[in-house]
Chimera marker file (.cmm) of the C-alpha trace (Angstrom):
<marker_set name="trace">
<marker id="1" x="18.149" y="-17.188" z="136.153" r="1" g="1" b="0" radius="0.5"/>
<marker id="2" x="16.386" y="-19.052" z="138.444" r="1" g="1" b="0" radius="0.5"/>
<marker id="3" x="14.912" y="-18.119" z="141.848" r="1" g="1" b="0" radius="0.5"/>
<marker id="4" x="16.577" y="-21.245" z="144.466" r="1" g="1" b="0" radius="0.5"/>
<marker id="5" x="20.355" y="-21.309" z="144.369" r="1" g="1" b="0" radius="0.5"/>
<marker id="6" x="22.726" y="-23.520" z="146.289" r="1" g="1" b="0" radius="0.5"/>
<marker id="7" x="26.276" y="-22.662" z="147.053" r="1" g="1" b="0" radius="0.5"/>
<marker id="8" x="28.950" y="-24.786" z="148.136" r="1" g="1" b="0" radius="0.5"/>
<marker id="9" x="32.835" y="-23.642" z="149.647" r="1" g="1" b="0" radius="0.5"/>
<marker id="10" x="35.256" y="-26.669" z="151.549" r="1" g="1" b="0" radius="0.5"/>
<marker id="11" x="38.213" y="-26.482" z="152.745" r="1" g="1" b="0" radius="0.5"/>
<marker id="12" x="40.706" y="-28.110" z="154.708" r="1" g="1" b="0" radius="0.5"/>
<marker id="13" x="41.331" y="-26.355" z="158.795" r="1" g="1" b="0" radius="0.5"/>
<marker id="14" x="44.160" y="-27.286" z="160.552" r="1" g="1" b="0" radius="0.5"/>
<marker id="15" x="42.133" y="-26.704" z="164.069" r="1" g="1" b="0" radius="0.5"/>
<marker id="16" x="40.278" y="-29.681" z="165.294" r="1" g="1" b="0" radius="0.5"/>
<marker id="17" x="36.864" y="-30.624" z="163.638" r="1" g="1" b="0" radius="0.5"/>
<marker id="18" x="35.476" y="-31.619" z="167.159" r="1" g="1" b="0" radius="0.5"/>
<marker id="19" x="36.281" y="-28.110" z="168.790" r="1" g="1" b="0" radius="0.5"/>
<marker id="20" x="34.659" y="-26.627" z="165.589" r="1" g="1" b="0" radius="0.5"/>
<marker id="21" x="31.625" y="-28.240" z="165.370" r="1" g="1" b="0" radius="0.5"/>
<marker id="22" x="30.895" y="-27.852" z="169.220" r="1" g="1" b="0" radius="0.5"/>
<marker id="23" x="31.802" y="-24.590" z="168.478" r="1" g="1" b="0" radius="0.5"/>
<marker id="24" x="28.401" y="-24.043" z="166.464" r="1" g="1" b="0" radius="0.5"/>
<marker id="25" x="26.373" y="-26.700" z="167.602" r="1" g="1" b="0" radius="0.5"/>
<marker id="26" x="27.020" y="-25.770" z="171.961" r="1" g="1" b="0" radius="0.5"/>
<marker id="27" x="28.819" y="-22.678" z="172.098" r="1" g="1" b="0" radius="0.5"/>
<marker id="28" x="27.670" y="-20.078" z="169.167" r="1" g="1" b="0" radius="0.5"/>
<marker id="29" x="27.683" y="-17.510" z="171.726" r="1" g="1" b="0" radius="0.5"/>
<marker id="30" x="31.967" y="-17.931" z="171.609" r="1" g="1" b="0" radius="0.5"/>
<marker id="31" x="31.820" y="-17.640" z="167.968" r="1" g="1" b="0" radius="0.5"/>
<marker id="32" x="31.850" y="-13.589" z="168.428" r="1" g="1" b="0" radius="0.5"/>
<marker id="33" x="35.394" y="-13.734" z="170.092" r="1" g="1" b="0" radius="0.5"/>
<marker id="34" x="36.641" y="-16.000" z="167.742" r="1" g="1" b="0" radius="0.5"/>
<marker id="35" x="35.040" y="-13.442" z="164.950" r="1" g="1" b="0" radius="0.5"/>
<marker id="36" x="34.651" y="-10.692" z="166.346" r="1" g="1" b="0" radius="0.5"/>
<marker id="37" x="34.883" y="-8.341" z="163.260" r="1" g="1" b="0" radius="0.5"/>
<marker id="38" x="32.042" y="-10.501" z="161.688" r="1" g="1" b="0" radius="0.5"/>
<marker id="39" x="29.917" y="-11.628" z="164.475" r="1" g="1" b="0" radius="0.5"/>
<marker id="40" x="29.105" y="-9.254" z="167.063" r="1" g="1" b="0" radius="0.5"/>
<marker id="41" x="26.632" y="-11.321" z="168.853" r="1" g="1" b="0" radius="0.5"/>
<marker id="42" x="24.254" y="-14.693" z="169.448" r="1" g="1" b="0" radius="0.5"/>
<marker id="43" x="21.650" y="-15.186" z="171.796" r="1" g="1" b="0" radius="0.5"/>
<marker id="44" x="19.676" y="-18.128" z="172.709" r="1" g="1" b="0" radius="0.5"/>
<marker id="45" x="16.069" y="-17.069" z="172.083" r="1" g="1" b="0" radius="0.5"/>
<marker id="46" x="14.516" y="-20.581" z="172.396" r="1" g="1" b="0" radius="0.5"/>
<marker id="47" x="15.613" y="-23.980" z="173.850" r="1" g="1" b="0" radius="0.5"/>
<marker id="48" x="18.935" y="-25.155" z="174.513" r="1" g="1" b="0" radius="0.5"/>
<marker id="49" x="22.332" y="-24.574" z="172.730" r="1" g="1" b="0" radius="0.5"/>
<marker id="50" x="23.442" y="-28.515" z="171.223" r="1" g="1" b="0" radius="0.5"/>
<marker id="51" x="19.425" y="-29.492" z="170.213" r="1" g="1" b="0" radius="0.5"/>
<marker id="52" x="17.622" y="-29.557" z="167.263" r="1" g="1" b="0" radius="0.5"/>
<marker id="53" x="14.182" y="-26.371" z="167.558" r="1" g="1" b="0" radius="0.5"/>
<marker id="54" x="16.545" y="-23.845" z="169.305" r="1" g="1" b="0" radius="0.5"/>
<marker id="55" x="15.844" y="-20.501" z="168.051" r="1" g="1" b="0" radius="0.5"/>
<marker id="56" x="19.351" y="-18.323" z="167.715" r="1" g="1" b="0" radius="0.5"/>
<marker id="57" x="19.568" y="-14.567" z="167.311" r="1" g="1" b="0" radius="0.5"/>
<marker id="58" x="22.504" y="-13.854" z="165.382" r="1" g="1" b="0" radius="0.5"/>
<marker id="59" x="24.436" y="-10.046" z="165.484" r="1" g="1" b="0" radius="0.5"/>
<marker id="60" x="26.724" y="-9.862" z="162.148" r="1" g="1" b="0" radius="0.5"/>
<marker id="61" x="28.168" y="-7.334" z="159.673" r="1" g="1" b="0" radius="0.5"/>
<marker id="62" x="28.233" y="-7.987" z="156.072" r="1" g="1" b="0" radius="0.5"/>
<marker id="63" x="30.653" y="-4.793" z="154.129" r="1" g="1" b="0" radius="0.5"/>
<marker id="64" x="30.390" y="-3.020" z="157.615" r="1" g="1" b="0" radius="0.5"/>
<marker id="65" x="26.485" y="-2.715" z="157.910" r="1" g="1" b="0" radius="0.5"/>
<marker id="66" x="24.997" y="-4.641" z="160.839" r="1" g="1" b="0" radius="0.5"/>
<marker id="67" x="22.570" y="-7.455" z="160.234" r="1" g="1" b="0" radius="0.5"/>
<marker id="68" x="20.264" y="-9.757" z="162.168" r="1" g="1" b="0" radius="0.5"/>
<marker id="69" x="19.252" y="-13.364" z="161.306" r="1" g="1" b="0" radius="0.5"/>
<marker id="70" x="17.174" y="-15.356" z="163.728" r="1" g="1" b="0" radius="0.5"/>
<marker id="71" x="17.601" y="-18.990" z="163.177" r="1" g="1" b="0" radius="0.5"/>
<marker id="72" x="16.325" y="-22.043" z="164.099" r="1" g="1" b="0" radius="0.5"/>
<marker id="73" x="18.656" y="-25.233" z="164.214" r="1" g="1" b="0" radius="0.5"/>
<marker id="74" x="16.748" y="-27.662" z="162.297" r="1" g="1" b="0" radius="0.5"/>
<marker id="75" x="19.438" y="-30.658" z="162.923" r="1" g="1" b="0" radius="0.5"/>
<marker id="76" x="21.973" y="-31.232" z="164.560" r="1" g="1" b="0" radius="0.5"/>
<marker id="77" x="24.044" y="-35.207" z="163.894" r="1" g="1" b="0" radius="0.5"/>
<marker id="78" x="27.302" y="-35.099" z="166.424" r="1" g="1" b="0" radius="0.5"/>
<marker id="79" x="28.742" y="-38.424" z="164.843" r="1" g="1" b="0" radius="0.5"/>
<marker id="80" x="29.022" y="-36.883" z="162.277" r="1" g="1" b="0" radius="0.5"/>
<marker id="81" x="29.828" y="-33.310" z="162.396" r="1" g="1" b="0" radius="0.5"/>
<marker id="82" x="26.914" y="-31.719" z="160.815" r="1" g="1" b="0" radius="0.5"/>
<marker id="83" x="24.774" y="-29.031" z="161.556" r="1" g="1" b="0" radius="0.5"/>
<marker id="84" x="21.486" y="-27.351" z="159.663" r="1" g="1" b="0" radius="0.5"/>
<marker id="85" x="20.106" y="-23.545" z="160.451" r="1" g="1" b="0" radius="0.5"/>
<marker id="86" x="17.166" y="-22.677" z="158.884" r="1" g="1" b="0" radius="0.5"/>
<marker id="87" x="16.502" y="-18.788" z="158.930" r="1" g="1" b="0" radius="0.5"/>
<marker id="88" x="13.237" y="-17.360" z="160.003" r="1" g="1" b="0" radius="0.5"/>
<marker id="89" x="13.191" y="-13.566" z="160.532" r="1" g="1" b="0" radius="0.5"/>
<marker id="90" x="15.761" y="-11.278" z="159.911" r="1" g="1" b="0" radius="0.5"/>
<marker id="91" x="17.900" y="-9.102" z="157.095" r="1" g="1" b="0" radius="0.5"/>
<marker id="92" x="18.309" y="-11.884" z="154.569" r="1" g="1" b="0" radius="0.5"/>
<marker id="93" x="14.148" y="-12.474" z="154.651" r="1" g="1" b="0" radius="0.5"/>
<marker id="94" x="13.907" y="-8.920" z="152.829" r="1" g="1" b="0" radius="0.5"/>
<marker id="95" x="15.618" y="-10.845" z="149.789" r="1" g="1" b="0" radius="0.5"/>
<marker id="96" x="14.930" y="-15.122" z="150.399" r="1" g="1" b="0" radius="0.5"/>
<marker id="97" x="11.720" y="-16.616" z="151.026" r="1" g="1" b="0" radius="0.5"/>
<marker id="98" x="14.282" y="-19.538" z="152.254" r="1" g="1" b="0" radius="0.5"/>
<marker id="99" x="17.433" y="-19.586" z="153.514" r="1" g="1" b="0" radius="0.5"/>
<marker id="100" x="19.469" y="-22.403" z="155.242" r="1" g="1" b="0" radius="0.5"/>
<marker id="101" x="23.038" y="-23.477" z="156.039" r="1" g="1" b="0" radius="0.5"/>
<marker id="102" x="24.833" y="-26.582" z="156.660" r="1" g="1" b="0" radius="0.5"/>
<marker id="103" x="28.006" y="-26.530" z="158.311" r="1" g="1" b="0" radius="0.5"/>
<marker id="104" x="29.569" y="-30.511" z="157.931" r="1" g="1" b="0" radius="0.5"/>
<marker id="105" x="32.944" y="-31.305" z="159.158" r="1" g="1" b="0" radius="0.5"/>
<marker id="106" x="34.983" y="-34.360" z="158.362" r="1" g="1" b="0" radius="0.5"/>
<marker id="107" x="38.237" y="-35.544" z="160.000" r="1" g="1" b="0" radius="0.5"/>
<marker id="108" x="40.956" y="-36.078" z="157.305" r="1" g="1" b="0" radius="0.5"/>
<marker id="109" x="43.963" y="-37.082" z="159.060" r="1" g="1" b="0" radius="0.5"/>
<marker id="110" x="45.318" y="-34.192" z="161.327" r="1" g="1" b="0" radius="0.5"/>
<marker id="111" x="43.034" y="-31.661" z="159.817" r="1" g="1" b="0" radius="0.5"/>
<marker id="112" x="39.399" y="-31.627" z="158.974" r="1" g="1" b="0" radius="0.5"/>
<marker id="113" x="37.149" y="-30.258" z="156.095" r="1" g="1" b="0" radius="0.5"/>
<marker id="114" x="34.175" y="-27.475" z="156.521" r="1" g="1" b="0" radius="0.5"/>
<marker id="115" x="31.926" y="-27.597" z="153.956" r="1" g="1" b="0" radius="0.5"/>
<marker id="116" x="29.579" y="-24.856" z="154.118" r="1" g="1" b="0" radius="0.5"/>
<marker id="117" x="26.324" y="-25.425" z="151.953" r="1" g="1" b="0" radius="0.5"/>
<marker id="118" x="23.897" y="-22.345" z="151.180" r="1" g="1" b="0" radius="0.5"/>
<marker id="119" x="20.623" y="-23.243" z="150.314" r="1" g="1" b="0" radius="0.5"/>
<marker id="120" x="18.243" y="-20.530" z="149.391" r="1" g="1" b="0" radius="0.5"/>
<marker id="121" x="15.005" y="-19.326" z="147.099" r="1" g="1" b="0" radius="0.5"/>
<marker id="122" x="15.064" y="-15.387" z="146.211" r="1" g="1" b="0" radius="0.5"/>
<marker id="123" x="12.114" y="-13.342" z="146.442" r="1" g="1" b="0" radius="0.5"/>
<marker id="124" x="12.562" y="-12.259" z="143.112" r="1" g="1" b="0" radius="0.5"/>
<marker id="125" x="15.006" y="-11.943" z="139.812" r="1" g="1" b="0" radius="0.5"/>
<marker id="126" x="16.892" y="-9.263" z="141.028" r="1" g="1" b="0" radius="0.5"/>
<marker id="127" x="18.056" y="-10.475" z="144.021" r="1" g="1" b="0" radius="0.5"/>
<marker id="128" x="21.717" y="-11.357" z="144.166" r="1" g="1" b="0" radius="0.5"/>
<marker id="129" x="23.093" y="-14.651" z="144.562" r="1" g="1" b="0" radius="0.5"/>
<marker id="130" x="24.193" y="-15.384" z="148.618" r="1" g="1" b="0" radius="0.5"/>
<marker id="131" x="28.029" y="-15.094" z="147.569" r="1" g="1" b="0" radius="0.5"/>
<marker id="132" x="28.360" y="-12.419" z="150.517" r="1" g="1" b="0" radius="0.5"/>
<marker id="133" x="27.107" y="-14.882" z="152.844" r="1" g="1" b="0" radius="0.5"/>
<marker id="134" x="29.324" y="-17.316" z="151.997" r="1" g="1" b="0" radius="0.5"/>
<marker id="135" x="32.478" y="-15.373" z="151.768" r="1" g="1" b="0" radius="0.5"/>
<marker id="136" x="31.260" y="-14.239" z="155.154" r="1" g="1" b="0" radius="0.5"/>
<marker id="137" x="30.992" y="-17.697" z="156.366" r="1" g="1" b="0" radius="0.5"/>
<marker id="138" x="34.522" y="-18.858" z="154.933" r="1" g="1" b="0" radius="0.5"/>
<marker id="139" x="36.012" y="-15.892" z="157.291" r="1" g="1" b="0" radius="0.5"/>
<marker id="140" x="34.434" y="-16.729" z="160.231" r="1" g="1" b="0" radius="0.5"/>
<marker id="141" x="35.636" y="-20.103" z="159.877" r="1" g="1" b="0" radius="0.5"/>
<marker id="142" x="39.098" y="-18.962" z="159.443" r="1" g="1" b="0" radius="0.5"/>
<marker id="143" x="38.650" y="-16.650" z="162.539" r="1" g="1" b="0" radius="0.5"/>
<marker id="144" x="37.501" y="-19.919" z="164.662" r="1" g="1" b="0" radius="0.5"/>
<marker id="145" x="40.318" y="-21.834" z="163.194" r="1" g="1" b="0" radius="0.5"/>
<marker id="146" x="43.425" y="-19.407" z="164.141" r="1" g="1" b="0" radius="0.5"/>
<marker id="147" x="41.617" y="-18.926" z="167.223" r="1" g="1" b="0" radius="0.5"/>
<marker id="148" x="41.924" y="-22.203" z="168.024" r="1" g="1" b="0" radius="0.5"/>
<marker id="149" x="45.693" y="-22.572" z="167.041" r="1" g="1" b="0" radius="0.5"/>
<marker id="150" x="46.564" y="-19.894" z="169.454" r="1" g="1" b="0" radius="0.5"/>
<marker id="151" x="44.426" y="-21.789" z="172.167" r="1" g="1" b="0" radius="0.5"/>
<link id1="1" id2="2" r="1" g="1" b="0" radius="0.2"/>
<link id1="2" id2="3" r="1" g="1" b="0" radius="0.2"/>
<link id1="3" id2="4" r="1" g="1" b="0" radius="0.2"/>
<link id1="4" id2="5" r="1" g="1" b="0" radius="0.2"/>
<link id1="5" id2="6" r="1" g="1" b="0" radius="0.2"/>
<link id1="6" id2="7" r="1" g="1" b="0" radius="0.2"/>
<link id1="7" id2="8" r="1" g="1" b="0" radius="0.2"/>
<link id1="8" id2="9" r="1" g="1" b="0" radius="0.2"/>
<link id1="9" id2="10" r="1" g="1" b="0" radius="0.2"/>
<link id1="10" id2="11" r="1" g="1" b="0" radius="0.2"/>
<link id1="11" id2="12" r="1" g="1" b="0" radius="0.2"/>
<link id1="12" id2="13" r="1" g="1" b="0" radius="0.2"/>
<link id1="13" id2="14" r="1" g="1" b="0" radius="0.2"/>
<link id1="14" id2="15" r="1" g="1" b="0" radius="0.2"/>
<link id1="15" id2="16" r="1" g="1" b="0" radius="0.2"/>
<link id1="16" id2="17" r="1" g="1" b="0" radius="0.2"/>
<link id1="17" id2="18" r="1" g="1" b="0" radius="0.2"/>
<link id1="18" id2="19" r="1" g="1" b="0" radius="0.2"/>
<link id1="19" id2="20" r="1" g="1" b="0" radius="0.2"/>
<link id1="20" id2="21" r="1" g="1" b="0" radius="0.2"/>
<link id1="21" id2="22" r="1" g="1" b="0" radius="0.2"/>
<link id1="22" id2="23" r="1" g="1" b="0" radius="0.2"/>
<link id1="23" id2="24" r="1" g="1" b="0" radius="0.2"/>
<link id1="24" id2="25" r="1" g="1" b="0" radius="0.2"/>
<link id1="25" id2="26" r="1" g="1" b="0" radius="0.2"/>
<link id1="26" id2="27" r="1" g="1" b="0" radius="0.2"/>
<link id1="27" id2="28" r="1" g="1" b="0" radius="0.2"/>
<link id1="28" id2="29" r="1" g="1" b="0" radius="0.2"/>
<link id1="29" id2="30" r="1" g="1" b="0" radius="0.2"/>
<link id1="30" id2="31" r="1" g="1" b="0" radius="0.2"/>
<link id1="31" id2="32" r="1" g="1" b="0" radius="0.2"/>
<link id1="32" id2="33" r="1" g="1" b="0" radius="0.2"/>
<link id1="33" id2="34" r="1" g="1" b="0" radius="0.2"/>
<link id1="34" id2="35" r="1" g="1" b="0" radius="0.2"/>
<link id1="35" id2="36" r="1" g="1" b="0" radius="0.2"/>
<link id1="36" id2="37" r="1" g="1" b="0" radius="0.2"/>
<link id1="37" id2="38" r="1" g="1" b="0" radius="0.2"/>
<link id1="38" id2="39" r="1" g="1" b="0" radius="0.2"/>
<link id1="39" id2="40" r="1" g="1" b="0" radius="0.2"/>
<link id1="40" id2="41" r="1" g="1" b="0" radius="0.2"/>
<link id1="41" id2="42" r="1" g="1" b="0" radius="0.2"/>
<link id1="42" id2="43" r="1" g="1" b="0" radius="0.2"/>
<link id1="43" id2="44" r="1" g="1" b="0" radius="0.2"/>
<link id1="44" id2="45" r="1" g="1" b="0" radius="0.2"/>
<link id1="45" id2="46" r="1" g="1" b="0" radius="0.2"/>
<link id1="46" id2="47" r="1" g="1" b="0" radius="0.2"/>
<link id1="47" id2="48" r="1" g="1" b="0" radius="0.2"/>
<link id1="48" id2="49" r="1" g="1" b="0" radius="0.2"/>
<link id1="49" id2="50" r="1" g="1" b="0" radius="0.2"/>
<link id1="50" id2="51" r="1" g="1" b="0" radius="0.2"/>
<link id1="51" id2="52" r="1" g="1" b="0" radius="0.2"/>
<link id1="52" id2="53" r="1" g="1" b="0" radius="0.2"/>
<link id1="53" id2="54" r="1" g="1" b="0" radius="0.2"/>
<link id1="54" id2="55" r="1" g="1" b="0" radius="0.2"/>
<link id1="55" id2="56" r="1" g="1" b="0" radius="0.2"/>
<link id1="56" id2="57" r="1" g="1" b="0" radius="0.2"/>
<link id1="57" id2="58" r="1" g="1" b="0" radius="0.2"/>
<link id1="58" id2="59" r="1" g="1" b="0" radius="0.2"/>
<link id1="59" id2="60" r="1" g="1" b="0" radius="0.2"/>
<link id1="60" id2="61" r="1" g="1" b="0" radius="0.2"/>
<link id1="61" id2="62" r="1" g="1" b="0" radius="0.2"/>
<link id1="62" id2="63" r="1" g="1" b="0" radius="0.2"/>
<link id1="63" id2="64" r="1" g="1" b="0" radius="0.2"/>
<link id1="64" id2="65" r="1" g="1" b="0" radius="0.2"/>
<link id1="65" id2="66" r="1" g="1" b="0" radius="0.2"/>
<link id1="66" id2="67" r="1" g="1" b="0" radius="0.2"/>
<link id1="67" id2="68" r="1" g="1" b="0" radius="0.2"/>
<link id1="68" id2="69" r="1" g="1" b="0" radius="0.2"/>
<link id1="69" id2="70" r="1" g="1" b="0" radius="0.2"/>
<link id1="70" id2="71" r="1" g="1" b="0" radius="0.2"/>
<link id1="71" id2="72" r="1" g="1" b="0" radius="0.2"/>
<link id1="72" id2="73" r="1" g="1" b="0" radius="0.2"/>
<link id1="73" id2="74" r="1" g="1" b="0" radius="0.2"/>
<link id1="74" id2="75" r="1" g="1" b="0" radius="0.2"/>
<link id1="75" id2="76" r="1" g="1" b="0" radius="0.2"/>
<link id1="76" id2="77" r="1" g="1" b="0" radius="0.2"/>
<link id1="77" id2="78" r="1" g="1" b="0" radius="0.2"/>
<link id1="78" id2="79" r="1" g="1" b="0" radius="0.2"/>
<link id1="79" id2="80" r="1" g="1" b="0" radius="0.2"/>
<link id1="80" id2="81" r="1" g="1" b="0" radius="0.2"/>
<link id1="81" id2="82" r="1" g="1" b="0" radius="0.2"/>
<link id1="82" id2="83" r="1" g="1" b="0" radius="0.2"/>
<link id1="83" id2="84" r="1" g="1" b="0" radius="0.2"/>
<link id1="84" id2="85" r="1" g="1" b="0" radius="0.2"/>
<link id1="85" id2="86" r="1" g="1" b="0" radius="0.2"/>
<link id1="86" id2="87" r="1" g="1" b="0" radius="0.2"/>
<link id1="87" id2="88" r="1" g="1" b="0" radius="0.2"/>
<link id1="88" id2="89" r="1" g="1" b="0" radius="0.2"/>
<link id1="89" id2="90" r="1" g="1" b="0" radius="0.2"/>
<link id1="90" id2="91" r="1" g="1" b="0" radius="0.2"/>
<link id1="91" id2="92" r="1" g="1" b="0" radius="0.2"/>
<link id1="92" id2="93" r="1" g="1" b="0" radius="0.2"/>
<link id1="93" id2="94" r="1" g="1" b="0" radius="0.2"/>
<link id1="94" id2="95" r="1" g="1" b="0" radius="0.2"/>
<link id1="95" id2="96" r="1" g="1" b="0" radius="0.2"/>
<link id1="96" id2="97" r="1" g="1" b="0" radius="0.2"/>
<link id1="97" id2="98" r="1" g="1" b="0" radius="0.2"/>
<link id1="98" id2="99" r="1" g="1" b="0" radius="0.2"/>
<link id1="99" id2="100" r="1" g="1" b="0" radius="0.2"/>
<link id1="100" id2="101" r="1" g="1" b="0" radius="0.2"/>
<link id1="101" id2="102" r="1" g="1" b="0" radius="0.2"/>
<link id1="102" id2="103" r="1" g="1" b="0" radius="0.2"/>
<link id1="103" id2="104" r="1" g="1" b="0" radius="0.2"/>
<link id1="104" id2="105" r="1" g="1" b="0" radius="0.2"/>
<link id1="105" id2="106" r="1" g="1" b="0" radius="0.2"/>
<link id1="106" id2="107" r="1" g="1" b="0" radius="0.2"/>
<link id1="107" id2="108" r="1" g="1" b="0" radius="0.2"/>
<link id1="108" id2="109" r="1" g="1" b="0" radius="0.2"/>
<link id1="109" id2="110" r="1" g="1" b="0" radius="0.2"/>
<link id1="110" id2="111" r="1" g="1" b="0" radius="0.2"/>
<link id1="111" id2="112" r="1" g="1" b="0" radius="0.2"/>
<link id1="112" id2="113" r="1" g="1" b="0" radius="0.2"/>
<link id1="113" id2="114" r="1" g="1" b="0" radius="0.2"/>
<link id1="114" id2="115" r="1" g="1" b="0" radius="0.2"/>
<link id1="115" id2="116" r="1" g="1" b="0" radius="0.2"/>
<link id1="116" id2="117" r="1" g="1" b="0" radius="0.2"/>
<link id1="117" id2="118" r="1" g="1" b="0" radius="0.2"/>
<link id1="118" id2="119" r="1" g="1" b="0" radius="0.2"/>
<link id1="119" id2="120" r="1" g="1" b="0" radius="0.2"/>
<link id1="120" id2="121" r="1" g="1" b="0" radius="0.2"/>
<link id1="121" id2="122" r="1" g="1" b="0" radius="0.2"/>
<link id1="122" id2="123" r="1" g="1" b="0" radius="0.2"/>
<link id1="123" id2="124" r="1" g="1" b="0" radius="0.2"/>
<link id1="124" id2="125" r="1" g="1" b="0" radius="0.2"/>
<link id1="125" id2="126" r="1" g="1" b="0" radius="0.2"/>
<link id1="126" id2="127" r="1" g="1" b="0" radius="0.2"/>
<link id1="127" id2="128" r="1" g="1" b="0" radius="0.2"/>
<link id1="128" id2="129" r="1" g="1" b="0" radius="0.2"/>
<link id1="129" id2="130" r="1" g="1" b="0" radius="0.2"/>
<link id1="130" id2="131" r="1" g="1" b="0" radius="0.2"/>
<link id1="131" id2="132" r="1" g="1" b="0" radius="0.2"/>
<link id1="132" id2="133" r="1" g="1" b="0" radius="0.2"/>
<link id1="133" id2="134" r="1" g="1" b="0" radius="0.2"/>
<link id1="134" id2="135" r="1" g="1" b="0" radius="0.2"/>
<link id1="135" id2="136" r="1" g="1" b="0" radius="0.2"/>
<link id1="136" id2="137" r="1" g="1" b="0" radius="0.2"/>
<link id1="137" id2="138" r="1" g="1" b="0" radius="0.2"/>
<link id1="138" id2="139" r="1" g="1" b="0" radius="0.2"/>
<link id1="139" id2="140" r="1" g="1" b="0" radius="0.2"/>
<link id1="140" id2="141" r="1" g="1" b="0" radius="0.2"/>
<link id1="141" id2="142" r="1" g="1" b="0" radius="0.2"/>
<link id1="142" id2="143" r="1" g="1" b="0" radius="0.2"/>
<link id1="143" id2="144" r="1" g="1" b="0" radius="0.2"/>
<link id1="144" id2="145" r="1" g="1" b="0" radius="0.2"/>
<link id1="145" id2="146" r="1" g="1" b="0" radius="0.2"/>
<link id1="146" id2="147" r="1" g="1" b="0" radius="0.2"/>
<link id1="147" id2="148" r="1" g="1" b="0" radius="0.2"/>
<link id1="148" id2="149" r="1" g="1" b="0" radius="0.2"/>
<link id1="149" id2="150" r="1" g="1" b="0" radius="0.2"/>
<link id1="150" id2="151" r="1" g="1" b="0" radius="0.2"/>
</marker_set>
């Protein structure tokens, strides 16, 4: 198998695609209410939440252990929904040389689509793929989402 791997999950959210993408591009630090079994935690390190070269500190559990993942937001497009993390320092740097995630929403009538795309080059063969991530990912999303429905 090969060393870079790219993983993909969309689906459709009945919560507003506006609400979630200002959800991770301006407020992060809300994401641990909405999540709160998932994400324990996110701190501005750098900049400003909503621009591109902020650096992110990110609290999580993946199968109950506690992780870290420092991230800076590479991009951020508000037209149309997108945003880009790039990791630099943290838990998943003991296995990727790279890691990144793009979180795009599109409108689709009265719901919208995440699409979640993992983008990643292992440190070595034996290295697993980032499934965990992403399953981790798809529940935080669902988190936000029924959050929002009972806002």
């Amino acid at each position: 198998m090969g060393l870079t791997g790219k993983l993909i999950a969309e689906f459709e959210i009945k919560s507003s695609g506006d609400l979630f993408h200002d959800m991770f591009s301006n407020k992060p630090h809300h994401i641990s209410k909405a999540s709160p079994h998932h994400i324990q935690g996110c701190d501005l390190h750098d900049g400003e939440f909503g621009t591109p070269g902020s650096v992110i500190l990110w609290n999580y559990k993946i199968d109950g252990k506690a992780c870290v993942a420092k991230e800076i937001v590479e991009a951020i497009d508000v037209e149309n929904k997108s945003i880009t993390f790039k990791v630099i320092e943290g838990d998943l740097m003991n296995d990727y040389k790279i890691f990144k995630l793009t979180i795009d929403v599109t409108p689709k009538g009265d719901t919208s689509v995440v699409k979640w795309t993992l983008e990643y080059e292992k440190l070595h063969d034996g290295v697993d793929e980032a499934l965990k991530i992403l399953e981790l990912a798809i529940r935080v999303t669902k988190d936000i989402e029924a959050h929002h429905l009972k806002a």
